[in-house]
C-alpha positions in Angstrom: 11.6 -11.5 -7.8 8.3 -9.8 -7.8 8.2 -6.8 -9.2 6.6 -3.8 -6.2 4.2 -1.2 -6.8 2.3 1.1 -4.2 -1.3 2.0 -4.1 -1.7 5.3 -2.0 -2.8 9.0 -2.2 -0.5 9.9 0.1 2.7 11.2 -1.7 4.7 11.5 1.7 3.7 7.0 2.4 5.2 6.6 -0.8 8.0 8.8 0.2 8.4 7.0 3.7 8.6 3.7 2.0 11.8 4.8 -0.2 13.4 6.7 3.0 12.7 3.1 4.8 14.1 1.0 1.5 10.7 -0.9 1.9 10.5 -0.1 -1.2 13.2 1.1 -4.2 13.0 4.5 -5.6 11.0 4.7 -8.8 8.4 2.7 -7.7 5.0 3.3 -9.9 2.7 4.7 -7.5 -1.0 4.6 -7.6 -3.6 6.5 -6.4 -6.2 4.0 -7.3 -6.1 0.4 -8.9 -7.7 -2.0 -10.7 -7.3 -5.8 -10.6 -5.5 -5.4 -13.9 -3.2 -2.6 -12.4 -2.1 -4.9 -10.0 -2.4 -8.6 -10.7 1.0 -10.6 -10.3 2.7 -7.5 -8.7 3.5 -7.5 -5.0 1.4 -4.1 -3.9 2.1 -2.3 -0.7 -1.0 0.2 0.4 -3.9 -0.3 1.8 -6.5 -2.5 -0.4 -9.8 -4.3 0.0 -10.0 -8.2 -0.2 -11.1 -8.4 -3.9 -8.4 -6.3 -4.7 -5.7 -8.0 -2.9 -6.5 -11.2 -4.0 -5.3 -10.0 -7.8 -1.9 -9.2 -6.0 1.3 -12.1 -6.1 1.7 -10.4 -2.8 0.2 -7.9 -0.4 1.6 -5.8 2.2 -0.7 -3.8 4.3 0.3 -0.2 5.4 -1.7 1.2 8.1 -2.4 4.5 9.0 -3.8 5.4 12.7 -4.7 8.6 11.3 -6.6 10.9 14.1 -9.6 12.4 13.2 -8.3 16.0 13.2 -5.8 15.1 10.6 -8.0 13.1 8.4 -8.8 14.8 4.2 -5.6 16.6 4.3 -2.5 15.9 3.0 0.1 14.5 5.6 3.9 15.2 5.7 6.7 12.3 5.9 7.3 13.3 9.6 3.5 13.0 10.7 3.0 9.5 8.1 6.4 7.9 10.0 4.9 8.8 13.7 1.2 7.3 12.2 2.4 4.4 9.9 1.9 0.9 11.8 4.0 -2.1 11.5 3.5 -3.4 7.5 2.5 -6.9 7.1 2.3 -8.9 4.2 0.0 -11.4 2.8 -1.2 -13.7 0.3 -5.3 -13.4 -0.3 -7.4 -15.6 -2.4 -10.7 -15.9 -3.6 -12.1 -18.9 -2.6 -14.7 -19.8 -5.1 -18.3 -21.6 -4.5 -18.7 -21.0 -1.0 
């Protein structure tokens, strides 16, 4: 099995993934990464393509965060009402294009 880590600034995602069992508690959370944070682990957050594509696995969380609630922190009622579907992927770089 691949072991999960989560990329986010948002303390209450990270909680919202537990609550959910997306994810298992004790999870290392990230507010940033770098490839090496992150290669071979499948990462849940929200990551560009050259990131992702260090990942075994990527699952994409999306916020629809409205404008008036955007730079603040959010609470794990507000991130479960804004939190879309997640979907997971596998991204490569495809080299000499």
């Amino acid at each position: 099995m691949i072991e999960k880590i989560c990329v986010t600034r948002h303390v209450a995602l990270y909680d919202y993934l537990v609550s959910e069992c997306i994810i298992p508690e004790g999870t290392i959370r990230l507010n940033r990464a770098t490839p090496d944070d992150i290669r071979g682990f499948h990462v849940y957050g929200k990551l560009p393509y050259c990131l992702a594509a260090h990942c075994a696995r990527y699952t994409e969380l999306e916020l629809r965060v409205p404008m008036n609630m955007r730079g603040r922190e959010l609470s794990l009622e507000q991130i479960a009402s804004l939190v879309k579907r997640p979907r997971t992927y596998k991204v490569i770089e495809i080299q000499g294009v």
